[in-house]
C-alpha positions as CSV (number, residue, x, y, z in Angstrom):
1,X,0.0,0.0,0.0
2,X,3.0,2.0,-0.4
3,X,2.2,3.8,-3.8
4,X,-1.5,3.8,-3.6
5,X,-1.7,7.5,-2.9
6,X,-3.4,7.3,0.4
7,X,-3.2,9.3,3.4
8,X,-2.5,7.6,6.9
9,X,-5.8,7.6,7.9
10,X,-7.0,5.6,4.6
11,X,-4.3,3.2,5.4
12,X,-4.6,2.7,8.9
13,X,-8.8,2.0,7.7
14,X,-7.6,-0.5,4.7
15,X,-4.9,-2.1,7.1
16,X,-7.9,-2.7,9.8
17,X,-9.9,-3.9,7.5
18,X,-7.9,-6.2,6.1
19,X,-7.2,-7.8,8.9
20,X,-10.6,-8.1,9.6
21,X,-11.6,-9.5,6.0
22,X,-8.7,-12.4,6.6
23,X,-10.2,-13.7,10.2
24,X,-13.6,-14.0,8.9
25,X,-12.9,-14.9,5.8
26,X,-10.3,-17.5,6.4
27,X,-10.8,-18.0,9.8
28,X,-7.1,-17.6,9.9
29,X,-4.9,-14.6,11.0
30,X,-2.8,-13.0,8.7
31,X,1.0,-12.7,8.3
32,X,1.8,-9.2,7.8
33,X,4.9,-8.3,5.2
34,X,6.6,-4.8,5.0
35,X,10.0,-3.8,3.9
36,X,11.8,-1.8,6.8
37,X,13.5,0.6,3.9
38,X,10.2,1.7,2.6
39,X,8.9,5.6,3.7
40,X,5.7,4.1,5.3
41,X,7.5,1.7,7.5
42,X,6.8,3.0,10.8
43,X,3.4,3.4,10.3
44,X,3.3,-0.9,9.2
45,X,5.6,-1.3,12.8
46,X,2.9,0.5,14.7
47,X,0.1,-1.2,13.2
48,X,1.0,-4.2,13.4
49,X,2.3,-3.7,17.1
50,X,-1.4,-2.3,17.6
51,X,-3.1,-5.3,16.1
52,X,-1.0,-7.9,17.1
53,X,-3.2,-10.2,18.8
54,X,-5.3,-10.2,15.3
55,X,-2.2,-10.8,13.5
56,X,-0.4,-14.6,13.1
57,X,3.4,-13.0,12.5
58,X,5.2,-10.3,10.9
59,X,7.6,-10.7,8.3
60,X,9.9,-7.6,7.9
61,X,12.5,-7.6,4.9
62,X,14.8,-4.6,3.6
63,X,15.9,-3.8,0.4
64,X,19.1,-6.0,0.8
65,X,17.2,-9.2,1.7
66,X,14.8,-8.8,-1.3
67,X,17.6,-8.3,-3.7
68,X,19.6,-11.4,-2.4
69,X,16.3,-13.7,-2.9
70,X,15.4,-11.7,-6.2
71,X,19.3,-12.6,-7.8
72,X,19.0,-16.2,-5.7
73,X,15.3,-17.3,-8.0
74,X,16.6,-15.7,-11.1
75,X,20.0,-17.1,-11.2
76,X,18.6,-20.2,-10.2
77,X,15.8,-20.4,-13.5
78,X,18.3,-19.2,-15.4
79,X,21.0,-21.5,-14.5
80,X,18.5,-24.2,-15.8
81,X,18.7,-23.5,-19.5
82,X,15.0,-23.4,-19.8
83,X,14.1,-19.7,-18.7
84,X,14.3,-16.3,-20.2
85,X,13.3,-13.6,-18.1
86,X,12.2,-10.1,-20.0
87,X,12.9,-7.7,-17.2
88,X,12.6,-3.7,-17.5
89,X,13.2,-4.0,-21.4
90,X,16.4,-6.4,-20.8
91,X,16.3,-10.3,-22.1
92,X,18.0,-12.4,-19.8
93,X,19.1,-15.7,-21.0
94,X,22.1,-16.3,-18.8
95,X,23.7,-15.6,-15.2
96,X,26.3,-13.2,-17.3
97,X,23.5,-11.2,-18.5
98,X,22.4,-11.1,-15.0
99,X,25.3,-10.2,-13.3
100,X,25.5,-7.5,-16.2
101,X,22.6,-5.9,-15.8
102,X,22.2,-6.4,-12.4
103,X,22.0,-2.2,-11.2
104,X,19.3,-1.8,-13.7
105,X,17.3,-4.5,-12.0
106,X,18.0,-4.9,-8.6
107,X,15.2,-2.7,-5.9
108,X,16.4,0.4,-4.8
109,X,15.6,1.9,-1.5
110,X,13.0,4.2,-3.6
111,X,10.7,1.9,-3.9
112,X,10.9,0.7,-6.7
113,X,9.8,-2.6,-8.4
114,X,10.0,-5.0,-11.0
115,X,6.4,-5.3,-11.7
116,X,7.8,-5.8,-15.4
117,X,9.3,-9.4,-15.0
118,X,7.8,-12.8,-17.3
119,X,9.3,-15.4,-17.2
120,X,9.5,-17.6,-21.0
121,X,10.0,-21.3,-20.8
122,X,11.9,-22.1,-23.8
């Protein structure tokens, strides 16, 4: 909820009501992910402190940890022979063309993502 152009206030009401959704839905509480680099990060901590007993676990990552497990999956597919990945304009068929366009993929602590990535099997 990052980039959705809401206020707090909308958040905090979408957050609440998420939570709420998931336990009635699911009968199940939900695990609640947030990246600790991210401007709105606080505001996740202090929900998710406030509606902890509504909450199964919290799962916080950082910029570094997503990157590692991003390289870590596409190394891996590609590694297999059987994968091209179109990424942010860039074909990559190999590890090398990973490694070599790895700063033009990789999250920054802007925020950004990779909502560009398919994956071919060839």
């Amino acid at each position: 909820m990052t980039n959705t152009g809401l206020n707090e206030k909308q958040k905090t009401k979408m957050f609440a009501e998420i939570i709420q959704f998931v336990n009635q839905k699911d009968n199940e509480k939900p695990i609640i992910c947030y990246n600790s680099d991210y401007k709105d990060a606080e505001l996740w901590k202090r929900l998710s402190t406030e509606f902890r007993s509504e909450i199964k676990d919290i799962e916080i990552s950082d910029v570094e940890k997503d990157n590692i497990a991003l390289y870590k999956n596409m190394s891996e597919d590609l590694k297999t022979g059987m994968a091209e990945i179109n990424i942010r304009g860039l074909k990559l068929k190999t590890v090398k063309d990973l490694d070599k366009h790895w700063n033009k993929i990789k999250f920054t602590k802007d925020n950004e993502s990779n909502e560009k990535i398919t994956f071919w099997d060839k």
